[in-house]
C-alpha positions, -999 to +999 in steps of 0.1 A: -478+406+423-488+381+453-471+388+485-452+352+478-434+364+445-420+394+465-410+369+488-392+349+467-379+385+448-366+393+481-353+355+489-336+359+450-320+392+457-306+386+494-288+357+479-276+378+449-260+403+475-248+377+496-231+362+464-216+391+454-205+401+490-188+367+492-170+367+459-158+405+469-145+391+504-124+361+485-111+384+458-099+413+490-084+379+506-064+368+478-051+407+474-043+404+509-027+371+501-002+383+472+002+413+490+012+393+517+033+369+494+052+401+478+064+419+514+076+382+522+097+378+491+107+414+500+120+407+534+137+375+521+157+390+494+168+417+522+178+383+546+194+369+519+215+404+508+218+408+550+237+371+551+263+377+525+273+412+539+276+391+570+294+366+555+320+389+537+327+407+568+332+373+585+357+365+560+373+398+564+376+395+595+386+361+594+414+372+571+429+401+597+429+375+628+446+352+605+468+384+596+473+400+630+482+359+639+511+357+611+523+391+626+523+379+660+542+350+650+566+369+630+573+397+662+578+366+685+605+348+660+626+386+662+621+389+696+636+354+701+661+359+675+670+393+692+672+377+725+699+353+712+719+377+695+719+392+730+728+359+747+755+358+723+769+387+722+770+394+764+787+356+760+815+371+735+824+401+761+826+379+788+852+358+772+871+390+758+873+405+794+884+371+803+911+368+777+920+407+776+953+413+799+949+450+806+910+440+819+871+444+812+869+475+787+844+483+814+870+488+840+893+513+816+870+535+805+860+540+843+897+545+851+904+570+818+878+589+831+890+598+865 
């Protein structure tokens, strides 16, 4: 063999490996690529799982203010109620020391005591 046939042997096989080389790069990038794809869909179902725990414990939440509100509401309706019975009921003893003719009951039972 003529030094221009190993030349071109040489030429032949450097493209060969170059081939080879290449097709060995595109095939670790498209690993990398589904690998990649696989840790995405990963981390989305986890967001996705993430936003309806978030959501329920919105709601929840959502559901004691509204809760806690209704209770509030309720404790200031007795307190107002209670605060009229007491209206009413210091009104009645007024008028029944008023109308009493031996006095306010106060009075007596200051007076039995001495």
């Amino acid at each position: 063999m003529d030094t221009t046939t190993w030349i071109i042997l040489v030429i032949v096989a450097i493209v060969v490996v170059l081939a080879v080389a290449g097709f060995a790069g595109s095939r670790m990038r498209e690993r990398r690529m589904e690998e990649r794809r696989t840790q995405a869909a990963s981390f989305r179902e986890e967001a996705d799982t993430r936003e309806r725990e978030a959501e329920r414990a919105r709601l929840q939440a959502d559901e004691q203010t509204a809760a806690a509100e209704r209770a509030r509401a309720e404790a200031e309706e007795k307190a107002r109620l209670a605060s009229a019975q007491e209206e009413a009921a210091a009104t009645r003893r007024e008028r029944a020391d008023e109308i009493d003719p031996d006095g306010p009951v106060d009075e007596r039972v200051d007076e039995e005591r001495r």
